[in-house]
C-alpha positions in Angstrom: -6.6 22.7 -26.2 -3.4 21.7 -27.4 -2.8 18.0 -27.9 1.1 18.6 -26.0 0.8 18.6 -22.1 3.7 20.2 -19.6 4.5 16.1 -19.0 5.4 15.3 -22.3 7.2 18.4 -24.5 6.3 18.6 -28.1 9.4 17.8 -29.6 9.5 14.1 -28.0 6.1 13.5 -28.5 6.6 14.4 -32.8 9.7 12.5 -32.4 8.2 9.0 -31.9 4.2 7.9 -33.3 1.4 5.4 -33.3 4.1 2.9 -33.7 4.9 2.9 -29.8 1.4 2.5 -28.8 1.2 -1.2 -29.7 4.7 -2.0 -28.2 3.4 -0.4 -24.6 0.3 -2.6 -24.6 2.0 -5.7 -23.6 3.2 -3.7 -21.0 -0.1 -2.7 -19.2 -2.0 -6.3 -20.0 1.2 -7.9 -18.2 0.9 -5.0 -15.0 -2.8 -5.6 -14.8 -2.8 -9.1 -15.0 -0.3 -9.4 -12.1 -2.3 -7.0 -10.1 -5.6 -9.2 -10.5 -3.3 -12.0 -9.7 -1.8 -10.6 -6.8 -5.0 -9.4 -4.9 -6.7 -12.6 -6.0 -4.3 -14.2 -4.0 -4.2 -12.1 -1.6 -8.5 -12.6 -0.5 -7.9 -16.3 -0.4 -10.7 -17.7 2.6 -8.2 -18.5 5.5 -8.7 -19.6 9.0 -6.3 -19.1 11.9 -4.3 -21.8 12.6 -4.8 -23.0 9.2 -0.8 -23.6 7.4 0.0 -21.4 4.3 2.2 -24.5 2.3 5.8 -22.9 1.8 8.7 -24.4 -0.1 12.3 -23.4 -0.2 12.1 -24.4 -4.2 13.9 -21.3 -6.2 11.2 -22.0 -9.0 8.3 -20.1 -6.2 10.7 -17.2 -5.9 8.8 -15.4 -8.6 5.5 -15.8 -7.2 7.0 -14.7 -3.7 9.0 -11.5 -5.2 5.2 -10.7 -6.4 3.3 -11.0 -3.8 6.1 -8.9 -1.0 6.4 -6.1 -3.9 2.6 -5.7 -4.5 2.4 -5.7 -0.9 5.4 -2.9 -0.3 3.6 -0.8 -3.1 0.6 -0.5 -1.7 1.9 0.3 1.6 4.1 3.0 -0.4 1.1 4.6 -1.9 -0.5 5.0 1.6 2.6 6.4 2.8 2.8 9.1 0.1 -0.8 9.9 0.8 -0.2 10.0 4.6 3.4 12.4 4.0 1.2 14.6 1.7 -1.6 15.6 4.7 0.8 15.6 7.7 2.9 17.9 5.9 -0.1 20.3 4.8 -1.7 20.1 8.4 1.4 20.8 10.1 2.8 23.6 8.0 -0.4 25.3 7.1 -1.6 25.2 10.9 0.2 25.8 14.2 -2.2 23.6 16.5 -1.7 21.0 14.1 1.8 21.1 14.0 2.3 21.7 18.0 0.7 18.0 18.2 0.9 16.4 15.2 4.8 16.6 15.1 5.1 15.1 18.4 2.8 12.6 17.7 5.1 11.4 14.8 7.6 11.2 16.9 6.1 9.1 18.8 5.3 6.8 16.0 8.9 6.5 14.9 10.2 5.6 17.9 7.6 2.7 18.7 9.4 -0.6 17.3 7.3 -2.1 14.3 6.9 -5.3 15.7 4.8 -3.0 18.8 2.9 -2.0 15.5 2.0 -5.9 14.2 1.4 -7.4 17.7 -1.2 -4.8 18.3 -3.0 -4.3 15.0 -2.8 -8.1 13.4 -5.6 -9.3 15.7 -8.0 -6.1 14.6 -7.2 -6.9 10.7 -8.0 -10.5 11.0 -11.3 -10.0 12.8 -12.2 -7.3 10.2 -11.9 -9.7 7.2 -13.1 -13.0 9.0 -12.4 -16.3 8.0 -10.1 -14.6 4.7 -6.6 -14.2 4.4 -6.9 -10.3 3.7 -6.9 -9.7 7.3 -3.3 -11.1 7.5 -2.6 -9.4 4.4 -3.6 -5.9 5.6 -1.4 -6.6 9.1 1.4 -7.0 6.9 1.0 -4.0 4.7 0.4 -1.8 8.0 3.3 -3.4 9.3 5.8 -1.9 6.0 3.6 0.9 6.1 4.9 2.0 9.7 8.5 1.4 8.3 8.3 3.7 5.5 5.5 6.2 6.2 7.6 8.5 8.6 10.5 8.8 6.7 8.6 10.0 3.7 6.1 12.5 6.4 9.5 14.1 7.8 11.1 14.7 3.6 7.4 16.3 2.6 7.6 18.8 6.0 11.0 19.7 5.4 10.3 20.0 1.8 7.2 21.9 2.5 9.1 24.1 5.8 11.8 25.5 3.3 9.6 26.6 0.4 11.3 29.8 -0.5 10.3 33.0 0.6 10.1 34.6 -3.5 7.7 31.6 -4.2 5.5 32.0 -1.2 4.9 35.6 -1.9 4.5 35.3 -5.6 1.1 32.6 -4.9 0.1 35.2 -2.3 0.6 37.7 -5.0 -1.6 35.8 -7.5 -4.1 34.8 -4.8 -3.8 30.9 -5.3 -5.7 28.8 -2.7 -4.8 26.1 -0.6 -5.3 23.2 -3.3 -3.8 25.4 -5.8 -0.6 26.3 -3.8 -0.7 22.4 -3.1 -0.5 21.3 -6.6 1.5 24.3 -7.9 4.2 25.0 -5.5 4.3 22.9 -2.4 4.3 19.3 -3.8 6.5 20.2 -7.1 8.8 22.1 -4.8 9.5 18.6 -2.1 9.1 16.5 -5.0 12.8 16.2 -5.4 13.7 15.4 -2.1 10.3 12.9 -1.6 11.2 11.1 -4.5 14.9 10.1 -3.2 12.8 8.9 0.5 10.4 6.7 -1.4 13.7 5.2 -2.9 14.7 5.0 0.6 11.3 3.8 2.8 11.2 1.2 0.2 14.6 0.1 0.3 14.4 0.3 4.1 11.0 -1.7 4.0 12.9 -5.0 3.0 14.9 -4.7 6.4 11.1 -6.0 7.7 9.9 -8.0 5.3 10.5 -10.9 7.4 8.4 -9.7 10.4 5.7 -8.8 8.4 5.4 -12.2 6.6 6.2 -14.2 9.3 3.3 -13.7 12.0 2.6 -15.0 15.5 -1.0 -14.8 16.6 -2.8 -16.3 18.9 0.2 -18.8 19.5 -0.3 -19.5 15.9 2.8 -18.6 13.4 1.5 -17.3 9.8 3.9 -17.3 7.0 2.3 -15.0 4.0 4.0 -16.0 0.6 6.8 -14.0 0.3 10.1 -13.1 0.2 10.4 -12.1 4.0 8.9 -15.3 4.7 10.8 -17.1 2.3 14.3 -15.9 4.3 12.5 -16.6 7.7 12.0 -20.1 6.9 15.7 -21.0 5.2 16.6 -19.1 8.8 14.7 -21.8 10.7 16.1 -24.6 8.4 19.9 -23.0 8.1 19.6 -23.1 4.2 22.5 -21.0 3.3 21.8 -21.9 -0.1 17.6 -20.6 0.1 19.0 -17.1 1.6 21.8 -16.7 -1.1 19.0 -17.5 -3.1 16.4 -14.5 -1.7 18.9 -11.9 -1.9 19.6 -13.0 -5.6 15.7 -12.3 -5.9 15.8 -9.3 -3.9 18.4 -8.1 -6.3 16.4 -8.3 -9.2 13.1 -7.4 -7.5 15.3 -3.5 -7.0 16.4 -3.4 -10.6 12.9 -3.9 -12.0 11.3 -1.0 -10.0 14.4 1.0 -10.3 14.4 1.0 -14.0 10.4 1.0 -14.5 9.0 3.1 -11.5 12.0 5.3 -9.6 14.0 6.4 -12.7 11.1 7.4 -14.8 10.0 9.8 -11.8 13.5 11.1 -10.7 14.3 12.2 -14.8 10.6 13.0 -15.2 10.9 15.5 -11.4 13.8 17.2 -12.3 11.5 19.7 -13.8 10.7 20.7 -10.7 13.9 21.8 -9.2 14.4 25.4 -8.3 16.7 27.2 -10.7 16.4 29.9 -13.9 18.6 27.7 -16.1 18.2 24.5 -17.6 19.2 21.5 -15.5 22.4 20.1 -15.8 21.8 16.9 -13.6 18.7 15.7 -15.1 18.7 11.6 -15.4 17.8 9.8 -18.6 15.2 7.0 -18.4 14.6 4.7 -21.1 11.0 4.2 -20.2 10.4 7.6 -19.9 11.4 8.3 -23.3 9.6 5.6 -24.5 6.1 6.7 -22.8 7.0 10.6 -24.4 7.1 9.3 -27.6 3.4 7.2 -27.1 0.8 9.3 -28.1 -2.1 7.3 -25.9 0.2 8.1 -22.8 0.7 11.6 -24.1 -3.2 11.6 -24.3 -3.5 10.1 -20.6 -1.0 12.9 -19.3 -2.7 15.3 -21.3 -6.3 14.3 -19.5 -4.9 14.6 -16.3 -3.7 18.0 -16.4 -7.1 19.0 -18.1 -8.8 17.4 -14.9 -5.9 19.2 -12.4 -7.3 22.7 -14.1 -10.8 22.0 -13.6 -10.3 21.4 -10.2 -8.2 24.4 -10.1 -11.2 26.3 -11.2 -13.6 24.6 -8.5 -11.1 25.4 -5.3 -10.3 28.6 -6.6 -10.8 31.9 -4.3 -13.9 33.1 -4.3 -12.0 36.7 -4.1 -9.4 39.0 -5.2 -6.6 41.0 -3.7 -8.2 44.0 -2.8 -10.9 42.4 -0.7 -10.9 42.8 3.3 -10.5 38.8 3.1 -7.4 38.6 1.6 -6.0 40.5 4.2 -3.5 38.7 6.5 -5.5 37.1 9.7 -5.0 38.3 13.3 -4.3 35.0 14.9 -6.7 34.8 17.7 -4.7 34.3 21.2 -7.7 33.1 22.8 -8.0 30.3 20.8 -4.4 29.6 21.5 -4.4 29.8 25.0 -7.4 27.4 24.7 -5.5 24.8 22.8 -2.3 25.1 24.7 -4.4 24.8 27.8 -5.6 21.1 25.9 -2.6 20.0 25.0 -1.4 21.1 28.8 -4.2 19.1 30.1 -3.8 16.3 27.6 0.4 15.9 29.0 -0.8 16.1 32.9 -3.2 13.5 32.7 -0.9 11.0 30.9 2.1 11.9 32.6 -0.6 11.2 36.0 -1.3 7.7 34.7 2.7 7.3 33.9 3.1 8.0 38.0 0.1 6.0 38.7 1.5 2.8 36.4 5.4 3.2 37.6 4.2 3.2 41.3 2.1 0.1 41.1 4.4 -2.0 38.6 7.7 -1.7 38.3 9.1 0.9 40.8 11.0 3.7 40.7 14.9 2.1 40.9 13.6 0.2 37.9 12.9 3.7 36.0 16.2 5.1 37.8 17.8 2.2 35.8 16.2 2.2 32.6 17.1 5.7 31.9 20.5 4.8 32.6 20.6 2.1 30.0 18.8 4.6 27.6 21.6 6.5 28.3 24.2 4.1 26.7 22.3 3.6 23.9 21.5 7.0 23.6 25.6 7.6 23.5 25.9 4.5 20.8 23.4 6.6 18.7 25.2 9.9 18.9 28.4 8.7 18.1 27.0 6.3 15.0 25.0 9.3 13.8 28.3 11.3 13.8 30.4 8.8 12.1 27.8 8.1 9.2 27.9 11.6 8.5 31.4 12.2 8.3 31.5 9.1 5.8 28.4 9.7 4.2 28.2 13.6 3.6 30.9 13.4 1.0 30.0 10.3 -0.9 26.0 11.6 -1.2 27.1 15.2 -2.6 29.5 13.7 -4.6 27.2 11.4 -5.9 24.2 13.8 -6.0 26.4 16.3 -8.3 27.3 14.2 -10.7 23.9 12.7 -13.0 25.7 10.5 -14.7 27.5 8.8 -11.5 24.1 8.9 -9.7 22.2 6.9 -12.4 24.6 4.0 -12.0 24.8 3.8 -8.4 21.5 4.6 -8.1 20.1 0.7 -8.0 23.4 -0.5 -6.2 22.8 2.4 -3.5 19.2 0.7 -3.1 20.3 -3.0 -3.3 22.4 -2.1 -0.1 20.1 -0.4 2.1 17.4 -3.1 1.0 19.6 -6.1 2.3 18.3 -7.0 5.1 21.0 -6.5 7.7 19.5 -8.8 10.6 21.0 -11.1 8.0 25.0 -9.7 9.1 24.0 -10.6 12.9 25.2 -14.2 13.1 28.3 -12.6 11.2 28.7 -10.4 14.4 28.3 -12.9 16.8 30.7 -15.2 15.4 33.2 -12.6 15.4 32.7 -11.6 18.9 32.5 -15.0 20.0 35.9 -16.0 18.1 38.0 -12.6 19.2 36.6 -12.2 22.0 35.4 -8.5 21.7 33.2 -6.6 23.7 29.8 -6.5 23.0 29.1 -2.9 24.0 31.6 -1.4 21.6 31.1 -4.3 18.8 27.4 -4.9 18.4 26.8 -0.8 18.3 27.5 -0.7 14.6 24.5 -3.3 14.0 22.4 -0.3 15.1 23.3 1.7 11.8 24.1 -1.0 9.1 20.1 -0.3 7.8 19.7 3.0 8.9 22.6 4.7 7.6 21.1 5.0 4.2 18.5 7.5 5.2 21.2 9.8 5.8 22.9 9.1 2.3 19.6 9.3 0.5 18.8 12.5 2.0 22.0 13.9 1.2 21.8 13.2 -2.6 18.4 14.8 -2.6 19.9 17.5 -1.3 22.8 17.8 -3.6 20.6 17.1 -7.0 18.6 19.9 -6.7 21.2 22.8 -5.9 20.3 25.4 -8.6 22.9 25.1 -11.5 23.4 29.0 -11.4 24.5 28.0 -7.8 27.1 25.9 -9.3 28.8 28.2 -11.8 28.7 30.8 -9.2 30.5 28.4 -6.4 32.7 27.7 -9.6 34.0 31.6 -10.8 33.9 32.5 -7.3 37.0 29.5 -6.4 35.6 28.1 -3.5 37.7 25.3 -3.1 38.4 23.4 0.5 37.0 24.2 4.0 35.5 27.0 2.4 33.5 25.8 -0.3 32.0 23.4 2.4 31.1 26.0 5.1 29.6 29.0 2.8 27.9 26.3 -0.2 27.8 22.8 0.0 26.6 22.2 4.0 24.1 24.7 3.7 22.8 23.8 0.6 22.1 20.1 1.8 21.6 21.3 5.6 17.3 20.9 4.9 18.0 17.7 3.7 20.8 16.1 6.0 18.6 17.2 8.8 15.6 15.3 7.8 17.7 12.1 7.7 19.6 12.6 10.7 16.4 12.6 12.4 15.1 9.2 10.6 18.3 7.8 10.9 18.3 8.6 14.9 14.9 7.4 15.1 15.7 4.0 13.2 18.7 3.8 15.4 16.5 3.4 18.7 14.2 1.4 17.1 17.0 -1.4 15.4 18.9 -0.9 19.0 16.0 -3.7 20.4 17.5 -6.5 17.5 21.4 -5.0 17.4 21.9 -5.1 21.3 20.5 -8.2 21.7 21.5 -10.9 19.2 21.3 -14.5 19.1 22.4 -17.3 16.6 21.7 -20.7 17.4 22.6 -21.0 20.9 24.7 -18.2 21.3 23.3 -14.8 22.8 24.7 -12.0 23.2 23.8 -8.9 25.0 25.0 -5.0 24.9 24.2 -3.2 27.9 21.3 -0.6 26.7 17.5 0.2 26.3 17.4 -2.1 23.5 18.3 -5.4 25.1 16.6 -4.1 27.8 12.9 -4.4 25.9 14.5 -7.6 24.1 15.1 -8.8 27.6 11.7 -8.4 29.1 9.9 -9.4 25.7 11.7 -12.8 25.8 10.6 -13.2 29.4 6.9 -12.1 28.7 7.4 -9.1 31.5 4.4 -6.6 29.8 4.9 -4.0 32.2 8.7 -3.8 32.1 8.3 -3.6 28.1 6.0 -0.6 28.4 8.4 0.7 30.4 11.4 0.3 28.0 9.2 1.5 24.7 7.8 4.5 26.6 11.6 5.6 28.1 12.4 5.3 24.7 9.6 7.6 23.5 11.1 10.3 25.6 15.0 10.1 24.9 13.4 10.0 20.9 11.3 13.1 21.9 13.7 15.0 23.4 16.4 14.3 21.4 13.7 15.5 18.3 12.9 18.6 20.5 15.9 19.9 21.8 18.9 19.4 18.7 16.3 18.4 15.6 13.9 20.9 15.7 16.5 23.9 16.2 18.2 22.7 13.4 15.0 22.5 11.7 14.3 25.9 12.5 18.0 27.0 11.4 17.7 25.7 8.2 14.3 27.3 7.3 15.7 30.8 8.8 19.1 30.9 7.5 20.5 27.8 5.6 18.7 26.7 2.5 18.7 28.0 -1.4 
């Protein structure tokens, strides 16, 4: 076999030698010692109630940026792995999809904290007397805020394969692993690539929840950065936050120069075109691990291990067997799992009735929906204005390489500032003007979720075929119409998939924007959001199952009803 693999083309791997071997292995000593470090750490014995020491000292900074990173890593890898087999189940089988789908939305609209208070007890009786049950709440806890972002890119990626490559692997008979590795990843690759940009930027925004846990009426502080801000919070030390963004700042650089860059240039391979790419990015680390030969030896061992495996999971038959013949799907198998699913909705909507009746009443539920009503209204009308600002700026920024590679690491420094830290901003304002806080604290709801919609759009804009472009370009199309006939429905896919994160996100930040407090000033929006603030704060358990679950359904039917046909609409009619 030939020592050049498809990652590394021979003309950059003659271009460099054994010479950039010994200059990479610094590199990997420093990585691996830092890992061993980190999860070293991260099993010290612990007991609950026991004080983690903390110090607002700039010199532990470091240490913290460490420890949250290696923690928002880990999480990321699980989410990628979690994206990968929702979007297989759910496009390769209907059943799965009919539930599944749901199911997520479910997930995205339950508030993360909902997530942490109910699995941080579990993790720290499954690791006993050892802080890696604390540890593991925490990574769950940014898991949950970046997993379904990254499980809604890889369906939508997955949904709007095109038509030509689908019947070209039915053509050569590939199987499921096969069309997994060869077309379906590569093809979302792209567009997943700009979400994990933006589920770890948007992790940051709960950093501070994570790291700073209440258990058992015990508060545990895990060394980090969220922790870090929630105690210069506590303290008012301007100073320590100025301090933990600065941090922050640098913690984005380093893995946008040595983790996101390398895999944008190194994806843009996998765009769908016949000519060469125009927009590729250049990364300095990715030229540098072309021109090592041991790297170019790694990559070549991995691809030799993909084809084996090819070979394993291959079909056992070819094209003219009665196997390969499209399937009949079987309605009675169908009728049996709608008849489930059926069964499955009566019973809980039974125990809804059964719970409402005996708790809370219905003119509470009468006036519940109303408030998710106003929030509901805040949503659509943020949603709306984000786009009209943000549609522009994303294909503006996705069409241009060069533009994108600088703002790339600014775009991700701003949707990783945590923007709880804007709220005592807002309340001062209010306070001082005396604004309304219906119409003033809405935009709190979209300061950290705006950015799924811009990072979606540049995914979308990078990977319009370059023949696409010339044609757009000797056609005219210039104004309104170069808008309605190319560029909205080449990024339709794409701004749909963060429309519906950054709806989701929306509901979910409406619990912290419509209900604000600094010092001893609160202030409250009327909605669903200060609604469940409201009742948390008072310890009313029913009343906040109330409030999550109303906002399970306006998420739901929101999804169902405008989402999910424009879902459908982009896979029928508007994508390239």
């Amino acid at each position: 076999m030939s020592k050049y693999s498809p990652f590394f083309p021979r003309q950059v791997v003659e271009a460099g030698g054994n010479r950039w071997d010994w200059a990479l292995l610094p590199m990997v000593l420093a990585v691996l010692v830092l890992l061993a470090y980190g999860g070293q750490q991260m099993a010290t014995p612990y007991q609950v109630g026991e004080e983690i020491p903390l110090s607002l000292d700039p010199d532990n900074l470091p240490y913290y940026l460490l420890r949250t990173t290696l923690r928002m890593f880990i999480a990321l890898g699980a989410s990628l792995v979690f994206s990968c087999v929702f979007a297989t189940l759910t496009t390769k089988y209907r059943a799965a999809e009919r539930v599944l789908v749901p199911i997520l939305d479910i997930l995205q609209s339950i508030p993360v904290l909902g997530f942490l208070s109910i699995t941080v007890t579990g993790f720290i009786a499954l690791f006993p007397g050892n802080l890696l049950g604390v540890e593991c709440a925490a990574i769950f806890a940014i898991f949950t805020s970046q997993a379904w972002n990254m499980a809604f890119s890889a369906y939508q990626g997955f949904r709007t394969v095109p038509a030509e490559l689908t019947e070209a692997a039915r053509v050569f008979q590939l199987s499921g692993w096969q069309r997994f590795w060869r077309l379906e990843l590569p093809f979302a690759t792209p567009g997943l690539l700009w979400n994990m940009m933006m589920s770890m930027s948007g992790g940051w925004f709960f950093v501070v929840a994570s790291e700073a846990i209440s258990v058992s009426n015990q508060n545990i502080k895990l060394p980090g950065i969220g922790s870090y801000i929630a105690l210069a919070i506590e303290q008012r030390n301007l100073g320590a936050i100025g301090w933990a963004i600065g941090a922050m700042l640098i913690g984005v650089l380093l893995y946008d120069q040595l983790f996101f860059r390398p895999l944008l240039a190194w994806a843009d391979r996998f765009r769908f075109e016949e000519t060469g790419g125009a927009t590729a990015q250049d990364s300095w680390l990715l030229a540098w691990f072309r021109r090592t030969e041991r790297m170019q030896g790694l990559a070549a061992a991995f691809g030799r291990l993909l084809e084996r495996s090819f070979a394993a999971f291959r079909l056992r038959y070819d094209g003219t067997s009665a196997r390969a013949r499209p399937r009949v799907r079987a309605n009675t198998s169908e009728r049996i799992w709608d008849a489930v699913i059926a069964a499955a909705i009566f019973y809980a909507l039974w125990t809804l009735v059964r719970f409402v009746h005996t708790e809370v009443g219905w003119s509470e539920v009468g006036r519940v929906f109303l408030l998710g009503g106003f929030t509901m209204l805040r949503v659509v009308v943020l949603i709306a204005l984000a786009a009209v600002v943000w549609i522009p700026v994303g294909v503006w920024i996705g069409m241009n390489p060069k533009l994108s590679e600088r703002a790339q690491a600014a775009i991700q420094f701003l949707a990783a500032f945590p923007a709880n830290l804007m709220f005592p901003v807002a309340v001062i304002a209010v306070v001082k003007f005396h604004l309304n806080p219906d119409i003033w604290l809405s935009p709190l709801m979209i300061l950290g979720t705006q950015w799924y919609l811009l990072f979606n759009v540049i995914a979308g804009a990078s990977t319009i075929p370059t023949e696409l472009r010339y044609a757009a370009r000797n056609l005219g199309l210039k104004g309104p119409l170069l808008w309605r006939r190319y560029l909205l429905p080449a990024i339709f896919p794409s701004f749909v998939t963060g429309a519906i994160t950054a709806s989701g996100g929306s509901w979910n930040a409406s619990i912290v924007a419509e209900y604000v407090t600094w010092g001893d000033t609160t202030l409250k929006a009327h909605g669903l959001g200060s609604y469940i603030a409201e009742m948390t704060a008072v310890g009313d358990f029913p009343r906040i199952a109330l409030g999550i679950g109303v906002m399970c359904v306006f998420v739901m039917g929101f999804n169902h009803f405008i989402w999910r046909r424009l879902y459908r609409m982009a896979e029928n009619r508007l994508h390239f």
